[in-house]
OpenMM code with the backbone's topology and positions (N, CA, C; nanometers):
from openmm import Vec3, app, unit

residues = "UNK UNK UNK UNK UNK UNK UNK UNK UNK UNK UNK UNK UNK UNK UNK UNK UNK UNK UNK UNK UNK UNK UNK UNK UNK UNK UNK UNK UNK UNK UNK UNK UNK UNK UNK UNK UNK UNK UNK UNK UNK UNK UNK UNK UNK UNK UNK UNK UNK UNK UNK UNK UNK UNK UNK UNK UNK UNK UNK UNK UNK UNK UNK UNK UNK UNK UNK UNK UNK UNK UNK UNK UNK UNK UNK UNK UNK UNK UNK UNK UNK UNK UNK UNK UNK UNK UNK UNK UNK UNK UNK UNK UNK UNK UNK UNK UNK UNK UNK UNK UNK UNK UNK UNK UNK UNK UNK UNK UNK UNK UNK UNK UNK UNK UNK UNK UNK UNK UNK UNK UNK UNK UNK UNK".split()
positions = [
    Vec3(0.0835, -0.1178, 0.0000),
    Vec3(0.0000, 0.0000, 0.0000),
    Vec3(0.0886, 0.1250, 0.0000),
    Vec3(0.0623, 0.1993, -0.1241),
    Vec3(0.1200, 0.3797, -0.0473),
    Vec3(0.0524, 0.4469, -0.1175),
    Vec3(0.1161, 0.5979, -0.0469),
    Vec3(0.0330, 0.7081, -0.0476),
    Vec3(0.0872, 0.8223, -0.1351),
    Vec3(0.0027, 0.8852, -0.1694),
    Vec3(0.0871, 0.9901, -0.2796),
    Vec3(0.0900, 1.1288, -0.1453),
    Vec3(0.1886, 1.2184, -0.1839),
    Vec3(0.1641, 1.2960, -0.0911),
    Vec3(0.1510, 1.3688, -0.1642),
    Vec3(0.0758, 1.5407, -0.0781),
    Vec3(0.0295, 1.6750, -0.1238),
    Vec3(0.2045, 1.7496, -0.1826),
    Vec3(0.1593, 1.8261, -0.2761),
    Vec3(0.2898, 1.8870, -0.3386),
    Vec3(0.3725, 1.9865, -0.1867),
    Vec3(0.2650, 2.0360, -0.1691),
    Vec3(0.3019, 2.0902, -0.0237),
    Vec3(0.4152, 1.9963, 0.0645),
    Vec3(0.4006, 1.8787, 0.0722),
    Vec3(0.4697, 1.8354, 0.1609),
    Vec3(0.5869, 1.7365, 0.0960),
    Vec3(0.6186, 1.7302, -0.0262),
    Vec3(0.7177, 1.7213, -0.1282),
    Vec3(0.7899, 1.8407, -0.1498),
    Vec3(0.7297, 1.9676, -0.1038),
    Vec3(0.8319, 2.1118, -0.1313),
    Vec3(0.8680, 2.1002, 0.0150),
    Vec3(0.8354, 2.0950, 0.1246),
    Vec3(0.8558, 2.0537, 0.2714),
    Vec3(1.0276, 1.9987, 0.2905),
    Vec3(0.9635, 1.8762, 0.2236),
    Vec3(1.0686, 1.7743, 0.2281),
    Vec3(1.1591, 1.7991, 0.1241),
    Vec3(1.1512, 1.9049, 0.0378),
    Vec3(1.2574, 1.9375, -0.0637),
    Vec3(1.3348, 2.0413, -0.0197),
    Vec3(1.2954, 2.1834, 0.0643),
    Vec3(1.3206, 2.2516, 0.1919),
    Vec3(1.4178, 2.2022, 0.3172),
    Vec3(1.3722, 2.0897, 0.3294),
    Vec3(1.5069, 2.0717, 0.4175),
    Vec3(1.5729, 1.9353, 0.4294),
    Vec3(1.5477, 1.8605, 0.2936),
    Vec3(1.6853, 1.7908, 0.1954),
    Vec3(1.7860, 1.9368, 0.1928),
    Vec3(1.7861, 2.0298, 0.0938),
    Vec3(1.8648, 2.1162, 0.0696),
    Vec3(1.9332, 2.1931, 0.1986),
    Vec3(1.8773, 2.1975, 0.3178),
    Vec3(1.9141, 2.2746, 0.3990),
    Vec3(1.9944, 2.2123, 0.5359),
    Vec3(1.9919, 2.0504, 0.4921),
    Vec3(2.0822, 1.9862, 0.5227),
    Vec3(2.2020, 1.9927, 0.4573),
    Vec3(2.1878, 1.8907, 0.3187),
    Vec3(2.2917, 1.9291, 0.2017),
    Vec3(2.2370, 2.0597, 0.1546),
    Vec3(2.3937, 2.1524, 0.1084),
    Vec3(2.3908, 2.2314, 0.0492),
    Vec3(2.3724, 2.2249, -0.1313),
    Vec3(2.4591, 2.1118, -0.1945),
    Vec3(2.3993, 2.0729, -0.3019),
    Vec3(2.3981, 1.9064, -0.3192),
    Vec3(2.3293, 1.8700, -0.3821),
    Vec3(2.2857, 1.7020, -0.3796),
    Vec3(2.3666, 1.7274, -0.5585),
    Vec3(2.4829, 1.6128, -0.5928),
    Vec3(2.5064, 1.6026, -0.6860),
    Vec3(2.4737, 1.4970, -0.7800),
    Vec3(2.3416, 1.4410, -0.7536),
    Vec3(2.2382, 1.3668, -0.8835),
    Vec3(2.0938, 1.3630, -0.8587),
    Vec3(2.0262, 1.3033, -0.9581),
    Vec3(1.8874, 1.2901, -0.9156),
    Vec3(1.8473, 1.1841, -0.8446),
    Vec3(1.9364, 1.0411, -0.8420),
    Vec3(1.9293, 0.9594, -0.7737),
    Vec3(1.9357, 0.9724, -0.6186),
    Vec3(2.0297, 1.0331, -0.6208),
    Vec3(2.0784, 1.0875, -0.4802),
    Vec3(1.9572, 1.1608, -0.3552),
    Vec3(1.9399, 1.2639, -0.4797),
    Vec3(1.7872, 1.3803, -0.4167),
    Vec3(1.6611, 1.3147, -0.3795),
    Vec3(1.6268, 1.2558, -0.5173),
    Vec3(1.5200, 1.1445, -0.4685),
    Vec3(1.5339, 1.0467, -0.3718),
    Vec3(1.6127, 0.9672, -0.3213),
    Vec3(1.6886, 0.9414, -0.2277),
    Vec3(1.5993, 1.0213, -0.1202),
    Vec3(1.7001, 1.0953, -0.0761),
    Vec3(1.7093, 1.2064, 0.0216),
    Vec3(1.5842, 1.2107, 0.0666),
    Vec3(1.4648, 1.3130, -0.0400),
    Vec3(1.3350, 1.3572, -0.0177),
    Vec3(1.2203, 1.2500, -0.0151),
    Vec3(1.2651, 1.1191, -0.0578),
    Vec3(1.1786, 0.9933, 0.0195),
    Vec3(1.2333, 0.9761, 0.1338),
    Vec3(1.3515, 0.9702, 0.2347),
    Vec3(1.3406, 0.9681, 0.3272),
    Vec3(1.3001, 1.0674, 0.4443),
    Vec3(1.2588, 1.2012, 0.4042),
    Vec3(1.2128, 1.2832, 0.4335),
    Vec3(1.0556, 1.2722, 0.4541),
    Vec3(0.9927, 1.2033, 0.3271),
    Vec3(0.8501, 1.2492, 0.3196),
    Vec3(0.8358, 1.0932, 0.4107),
    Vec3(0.8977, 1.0295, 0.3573),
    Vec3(0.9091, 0.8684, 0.5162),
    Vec3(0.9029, 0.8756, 0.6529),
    Vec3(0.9578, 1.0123, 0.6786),
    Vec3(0.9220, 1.0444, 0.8516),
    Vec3(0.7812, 1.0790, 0.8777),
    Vec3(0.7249, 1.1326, 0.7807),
    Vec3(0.5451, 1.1708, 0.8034),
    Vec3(0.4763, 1.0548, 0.8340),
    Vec3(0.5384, 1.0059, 0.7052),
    Vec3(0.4413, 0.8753, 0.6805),
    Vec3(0.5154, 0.7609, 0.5860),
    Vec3(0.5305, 0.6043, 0.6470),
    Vec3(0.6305, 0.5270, 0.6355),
    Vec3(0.5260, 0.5018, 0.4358),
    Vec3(0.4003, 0.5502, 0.4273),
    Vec3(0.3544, 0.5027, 0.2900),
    Vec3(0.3884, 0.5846, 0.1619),
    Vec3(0.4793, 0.6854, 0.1979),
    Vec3(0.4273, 0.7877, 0.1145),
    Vec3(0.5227, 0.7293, 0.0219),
    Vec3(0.5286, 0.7965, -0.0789),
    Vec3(0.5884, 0.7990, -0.1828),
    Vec3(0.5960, 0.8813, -0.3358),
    Vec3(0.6716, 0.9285, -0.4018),
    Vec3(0.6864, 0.9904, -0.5392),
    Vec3(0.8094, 0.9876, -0.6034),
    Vec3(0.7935, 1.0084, -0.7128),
    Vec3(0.8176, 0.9365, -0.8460),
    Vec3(0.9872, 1.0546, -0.8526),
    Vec3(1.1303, 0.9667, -0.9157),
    Vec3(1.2295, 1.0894, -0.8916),
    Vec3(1.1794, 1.1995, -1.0101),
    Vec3(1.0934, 1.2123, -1.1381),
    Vec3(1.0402, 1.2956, -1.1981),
    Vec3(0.9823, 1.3855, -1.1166),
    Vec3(0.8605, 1.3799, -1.0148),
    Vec3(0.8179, 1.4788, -0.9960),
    Vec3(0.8754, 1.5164, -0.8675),
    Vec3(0.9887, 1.4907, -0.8287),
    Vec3(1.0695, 1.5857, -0.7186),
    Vec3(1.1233, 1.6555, -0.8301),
    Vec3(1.1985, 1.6120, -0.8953),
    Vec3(1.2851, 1.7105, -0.9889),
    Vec3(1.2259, 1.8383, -1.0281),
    Vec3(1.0772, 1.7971, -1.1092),
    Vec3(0.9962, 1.8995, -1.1428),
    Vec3(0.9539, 2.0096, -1.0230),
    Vec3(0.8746, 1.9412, -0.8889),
    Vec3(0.8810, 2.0234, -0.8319),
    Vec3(0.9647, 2.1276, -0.7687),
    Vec3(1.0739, 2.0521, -0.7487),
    Vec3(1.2264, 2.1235, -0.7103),
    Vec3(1.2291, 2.2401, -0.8016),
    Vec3(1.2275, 2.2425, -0.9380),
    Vec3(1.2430, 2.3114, -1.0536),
    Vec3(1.1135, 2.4414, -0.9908),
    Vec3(1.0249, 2.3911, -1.0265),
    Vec3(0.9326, 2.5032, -1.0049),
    Vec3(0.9038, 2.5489, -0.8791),
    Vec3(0.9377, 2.5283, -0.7662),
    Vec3(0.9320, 2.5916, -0.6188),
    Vec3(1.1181, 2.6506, -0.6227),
    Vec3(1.1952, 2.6602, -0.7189),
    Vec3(1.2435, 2.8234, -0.7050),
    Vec3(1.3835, 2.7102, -0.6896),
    Vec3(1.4576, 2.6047, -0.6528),
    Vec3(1.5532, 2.5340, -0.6011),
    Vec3(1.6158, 2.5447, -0.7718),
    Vec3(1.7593, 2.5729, -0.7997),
    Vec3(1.8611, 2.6212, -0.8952),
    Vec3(1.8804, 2.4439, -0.9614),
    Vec3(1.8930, 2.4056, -1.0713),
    Vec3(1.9228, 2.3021, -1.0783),
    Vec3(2.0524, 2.2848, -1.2414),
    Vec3(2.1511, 2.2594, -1.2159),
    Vec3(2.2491, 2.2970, -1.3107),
    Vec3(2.2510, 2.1286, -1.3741),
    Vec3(2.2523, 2.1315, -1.4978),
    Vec3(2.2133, 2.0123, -1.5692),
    Vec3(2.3624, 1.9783, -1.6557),
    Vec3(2.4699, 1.9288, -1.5843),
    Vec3(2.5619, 1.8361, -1.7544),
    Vec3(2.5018, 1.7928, -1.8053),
    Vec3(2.5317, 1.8242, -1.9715),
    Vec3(2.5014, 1.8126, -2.0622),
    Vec3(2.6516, 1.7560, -2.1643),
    Vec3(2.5548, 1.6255, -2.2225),
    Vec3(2.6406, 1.5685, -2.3314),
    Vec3(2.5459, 1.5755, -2.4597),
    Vec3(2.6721, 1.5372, -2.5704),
    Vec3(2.6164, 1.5567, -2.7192),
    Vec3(2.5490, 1.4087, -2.7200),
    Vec3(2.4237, 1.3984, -2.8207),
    Vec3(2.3111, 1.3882, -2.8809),
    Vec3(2.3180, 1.3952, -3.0710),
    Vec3(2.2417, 1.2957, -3.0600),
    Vec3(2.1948, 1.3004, -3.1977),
    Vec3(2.0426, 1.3373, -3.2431),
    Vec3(1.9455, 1.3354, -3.1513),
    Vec3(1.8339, 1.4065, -3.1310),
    Vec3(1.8370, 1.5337, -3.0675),
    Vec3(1.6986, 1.5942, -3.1582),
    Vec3(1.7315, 1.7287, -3.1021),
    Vec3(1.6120, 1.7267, -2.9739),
    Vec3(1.6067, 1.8285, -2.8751),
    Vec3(1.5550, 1.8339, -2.7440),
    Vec3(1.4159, 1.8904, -2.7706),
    Vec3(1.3441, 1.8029, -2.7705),
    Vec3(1.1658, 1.8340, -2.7822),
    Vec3(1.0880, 1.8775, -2.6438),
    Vec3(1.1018, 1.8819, -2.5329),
    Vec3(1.0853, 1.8864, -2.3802),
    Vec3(1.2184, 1.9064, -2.3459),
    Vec3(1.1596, 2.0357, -2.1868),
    Vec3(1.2661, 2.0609, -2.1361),
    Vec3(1.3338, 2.0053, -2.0282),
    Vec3(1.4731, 1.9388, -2.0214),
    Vec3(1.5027, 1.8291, -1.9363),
    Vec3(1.4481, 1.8347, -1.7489),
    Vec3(1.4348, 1.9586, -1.7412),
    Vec3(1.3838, 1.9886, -1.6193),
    Vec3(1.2705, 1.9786, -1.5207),
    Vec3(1.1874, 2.0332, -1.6376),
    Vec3(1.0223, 2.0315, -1.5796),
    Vec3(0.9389, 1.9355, -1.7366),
    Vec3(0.9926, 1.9256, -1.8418),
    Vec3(0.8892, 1.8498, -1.9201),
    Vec3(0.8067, 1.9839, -2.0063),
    Vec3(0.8341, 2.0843, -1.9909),
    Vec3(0.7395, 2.1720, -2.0383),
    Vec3(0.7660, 2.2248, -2.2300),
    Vec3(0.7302, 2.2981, -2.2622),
    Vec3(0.7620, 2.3456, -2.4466),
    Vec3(0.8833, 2.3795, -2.4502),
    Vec3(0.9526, 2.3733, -2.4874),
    Vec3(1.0818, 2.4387, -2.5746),
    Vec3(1.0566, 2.5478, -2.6322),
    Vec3(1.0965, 2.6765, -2.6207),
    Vec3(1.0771, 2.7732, -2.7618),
    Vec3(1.1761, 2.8240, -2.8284),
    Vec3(1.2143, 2.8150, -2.9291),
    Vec3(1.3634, 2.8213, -2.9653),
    Vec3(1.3378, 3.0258, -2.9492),
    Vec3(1.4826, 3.0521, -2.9024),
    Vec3(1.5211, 3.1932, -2.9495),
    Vec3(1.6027, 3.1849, -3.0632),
    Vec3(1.5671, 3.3157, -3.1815),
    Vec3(1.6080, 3.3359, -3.2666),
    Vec3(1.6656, 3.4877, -3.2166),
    Vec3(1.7442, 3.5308, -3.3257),
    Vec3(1.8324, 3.6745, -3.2979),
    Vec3(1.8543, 3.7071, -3.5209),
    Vec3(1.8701, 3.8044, -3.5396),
    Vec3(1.8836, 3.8096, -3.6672),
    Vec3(2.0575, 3.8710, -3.6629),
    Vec3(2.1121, 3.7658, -3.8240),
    Vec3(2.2397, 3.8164, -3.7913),
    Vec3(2.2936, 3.9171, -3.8997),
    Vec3(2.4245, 3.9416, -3.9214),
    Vec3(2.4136, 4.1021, -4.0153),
    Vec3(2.3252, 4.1086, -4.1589),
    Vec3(2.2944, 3.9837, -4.2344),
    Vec3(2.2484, 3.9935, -4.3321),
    Vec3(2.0810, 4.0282, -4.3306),
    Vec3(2.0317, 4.0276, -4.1925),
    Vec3(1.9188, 3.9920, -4.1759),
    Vec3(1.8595, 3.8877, -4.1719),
    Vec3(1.9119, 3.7875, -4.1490),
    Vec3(1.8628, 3.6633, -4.1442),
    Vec3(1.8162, 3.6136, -4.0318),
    Vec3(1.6944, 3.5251, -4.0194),
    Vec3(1.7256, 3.4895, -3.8417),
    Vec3(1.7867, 3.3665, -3.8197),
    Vec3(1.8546, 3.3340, -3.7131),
    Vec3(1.8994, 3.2161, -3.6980),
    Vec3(1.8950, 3.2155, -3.5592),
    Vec3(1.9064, 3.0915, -3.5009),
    Vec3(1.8281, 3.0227, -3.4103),
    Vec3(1.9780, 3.0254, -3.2883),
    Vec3(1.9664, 3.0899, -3.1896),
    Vec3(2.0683, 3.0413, -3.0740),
    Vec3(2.0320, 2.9886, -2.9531),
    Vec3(1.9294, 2.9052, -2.9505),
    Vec3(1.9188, 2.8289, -2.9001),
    Vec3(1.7796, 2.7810, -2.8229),
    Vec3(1.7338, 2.7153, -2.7109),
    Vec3(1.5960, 2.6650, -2.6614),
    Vec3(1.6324, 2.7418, -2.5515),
    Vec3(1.4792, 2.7777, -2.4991),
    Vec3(1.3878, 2.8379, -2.3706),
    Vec3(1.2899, 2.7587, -2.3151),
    Vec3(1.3049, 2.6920, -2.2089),
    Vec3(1.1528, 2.6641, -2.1671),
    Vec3(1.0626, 2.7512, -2.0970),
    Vec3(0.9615, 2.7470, -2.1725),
    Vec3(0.8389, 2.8511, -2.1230),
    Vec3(0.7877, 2.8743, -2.0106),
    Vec3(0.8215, 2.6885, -1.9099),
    Vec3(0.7561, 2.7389, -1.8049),
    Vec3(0.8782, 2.7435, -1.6677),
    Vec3(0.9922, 2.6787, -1.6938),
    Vec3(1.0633, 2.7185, -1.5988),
    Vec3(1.1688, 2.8401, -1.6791),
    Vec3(1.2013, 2.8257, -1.7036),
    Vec3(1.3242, 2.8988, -1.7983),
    Vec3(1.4006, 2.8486, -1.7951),
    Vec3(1.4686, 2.7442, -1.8168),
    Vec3(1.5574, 2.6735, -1.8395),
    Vec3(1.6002, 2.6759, -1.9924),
    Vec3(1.7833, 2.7150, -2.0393),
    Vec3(1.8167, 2.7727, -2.1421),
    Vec3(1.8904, 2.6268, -2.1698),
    Vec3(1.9089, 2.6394, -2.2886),
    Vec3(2.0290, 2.5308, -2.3480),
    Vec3(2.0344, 2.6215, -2.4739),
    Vec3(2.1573, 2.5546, -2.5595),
    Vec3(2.2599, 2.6252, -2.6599),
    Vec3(2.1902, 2.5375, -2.7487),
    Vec3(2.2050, 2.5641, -2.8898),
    Vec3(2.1534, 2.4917, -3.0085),
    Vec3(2.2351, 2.3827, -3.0582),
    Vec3(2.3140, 2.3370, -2.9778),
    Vec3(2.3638, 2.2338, -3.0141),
    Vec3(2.2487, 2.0937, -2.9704),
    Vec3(2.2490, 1.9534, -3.0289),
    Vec3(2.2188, 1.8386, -2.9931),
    Vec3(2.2627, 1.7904, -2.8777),
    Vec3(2.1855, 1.8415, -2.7173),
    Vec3(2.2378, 1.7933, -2.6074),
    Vec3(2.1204, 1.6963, -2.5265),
    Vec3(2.2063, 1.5992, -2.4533),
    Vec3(2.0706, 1.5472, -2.3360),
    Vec3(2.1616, 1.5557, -2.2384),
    Vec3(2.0793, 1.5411, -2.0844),
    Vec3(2.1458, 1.5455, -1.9660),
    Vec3(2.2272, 1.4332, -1.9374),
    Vec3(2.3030, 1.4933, -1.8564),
    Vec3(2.4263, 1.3648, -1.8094),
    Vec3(2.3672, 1.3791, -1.6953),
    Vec3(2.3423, 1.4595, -1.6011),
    Vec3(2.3727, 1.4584, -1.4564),
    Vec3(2.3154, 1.6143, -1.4161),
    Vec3(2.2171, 1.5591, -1.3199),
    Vec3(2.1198, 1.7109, -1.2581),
    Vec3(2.2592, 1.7516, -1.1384),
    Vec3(2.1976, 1.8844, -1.0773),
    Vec3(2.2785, 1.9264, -0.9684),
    Vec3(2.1986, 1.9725, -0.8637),
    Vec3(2.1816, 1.9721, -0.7746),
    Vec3(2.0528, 2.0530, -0.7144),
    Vec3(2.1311, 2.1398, -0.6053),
    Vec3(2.1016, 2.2597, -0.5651),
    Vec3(2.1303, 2.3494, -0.5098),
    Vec3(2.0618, 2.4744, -0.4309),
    Vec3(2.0716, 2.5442, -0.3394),
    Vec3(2.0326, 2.6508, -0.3372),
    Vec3(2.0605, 2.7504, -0.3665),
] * unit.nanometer
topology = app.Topology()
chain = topology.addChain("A")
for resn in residues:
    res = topology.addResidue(resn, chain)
    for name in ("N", "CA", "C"):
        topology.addAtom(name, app.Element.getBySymbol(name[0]), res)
């Protein structure tokens, strides 16, 4: 049997993972961490290392992503899952060309090269 817990108490337990460690250097690690956290409430709880990450991402926690080369290009943003929007800039001829992805809903930037994550960072 388990229990899903309220986002509230996944940002709780993401609050003071970090304020123990200052930075957690993977996602394995964090998730880790913030199940044994949300485990002191309640021995059922449980969530998924996606939506710590995500929430981490969107309750304000810095998350620095290595990045290796790829042969696909990045359709979702490695962070939260949200749109990509490429920025364009025009260069002397007038042309536009593309320097790189934005995600819309966290802001999370990457360069226009073909990258996927190696390794999250989590921080305050």
């Amino acid at each position: 049997m388990y229990k899903i817990p309220k986002d509230e108490e996944v940002v709780e337990a993401i609050r003071r993972v970090l304020k123990k460690n200052r930075e957690v250097t993977s996602q394995a690690l964090f998730h880790e961490l913030v199940l044994k956290e949300l485990k002191r409430k309640s021995p059922y709880y449980t969530a998924s290392s996606e939506r710590v990450k995500r929430t981490a991402a969107l309750e304000g926690v810095k998350i620095f992503v290595e990045k290796m080369k790829s042969s696909k290009e990045a359709k979702v943003c490695f962070v939260c899952g949200g749109e990509l929007e490429t920025q364009k800039v025009k260069n002397l001829l007038g042309e536009e060309t593309s320097t790189g992805k934005r995600c819309k809903v966290c802001g999370f930037k990457m360069d226009r090269e073909h990258l996927s994550p190696r390794r999250y960072i989590f921080y305050i």
